[in-house]
N, C-alpha and C positions, 0 to 999 in steps of 0.2 A: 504494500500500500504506500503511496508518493500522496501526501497531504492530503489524505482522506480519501482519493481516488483508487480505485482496481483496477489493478493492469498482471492477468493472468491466462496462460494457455490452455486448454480447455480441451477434452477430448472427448467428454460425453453425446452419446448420441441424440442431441436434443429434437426430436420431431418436429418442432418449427425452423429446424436448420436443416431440412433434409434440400431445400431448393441450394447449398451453396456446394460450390465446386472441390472446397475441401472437406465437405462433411465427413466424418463429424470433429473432425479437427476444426478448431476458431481460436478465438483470440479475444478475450475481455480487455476491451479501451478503455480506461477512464470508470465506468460502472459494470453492473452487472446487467444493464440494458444496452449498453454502446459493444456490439459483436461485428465482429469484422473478419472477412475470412484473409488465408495465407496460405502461401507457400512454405509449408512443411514437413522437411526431412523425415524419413525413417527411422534415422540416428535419434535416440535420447541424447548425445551427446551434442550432437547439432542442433538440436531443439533448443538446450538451455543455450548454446553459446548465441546461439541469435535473439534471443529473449532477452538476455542478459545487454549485448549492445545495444538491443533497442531502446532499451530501460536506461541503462547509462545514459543516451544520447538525450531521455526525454529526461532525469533527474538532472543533467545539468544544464538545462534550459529554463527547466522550474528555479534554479539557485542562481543562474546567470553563468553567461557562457565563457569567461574565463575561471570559475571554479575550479579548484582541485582537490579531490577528498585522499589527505595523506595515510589513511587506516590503514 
């Protein structure tokens, strides 16, 4: 969660998601209304790595774009 917002991958077969191209693979934007489909690997390993960048790129835009998190 990034200030209150959900941003998670999702692989449930939800039956109102049966029209998108990578059913039942999606992707939680922002809420648990905002679904968006993707392009998604077979690899678990390739799943989190592109989850994970995309999440970077949208956590330091939330903080501002010269942030750096030294953790």
């Amino acid at each position: 969660m990034i200030d209150g917002s959900v941003y998670r991958y999702d692989n449930r077969p939800h039956e109102n998601l049966k029209h998108m191209k990578s059913y039942p693979k999606h992707f939680h934007d922002g809420s648990d209304e905002e679904i968006n489909e993707g392009e998604f690997s077979e690899d678990p390993k390739e799943i989190l790595r592109a989850f994970f960048a995309d999440h970077q790129s949208k956590n330091s835009s939330l903080r501002g774009e010269n942030y750096k998190d030294d953790r």
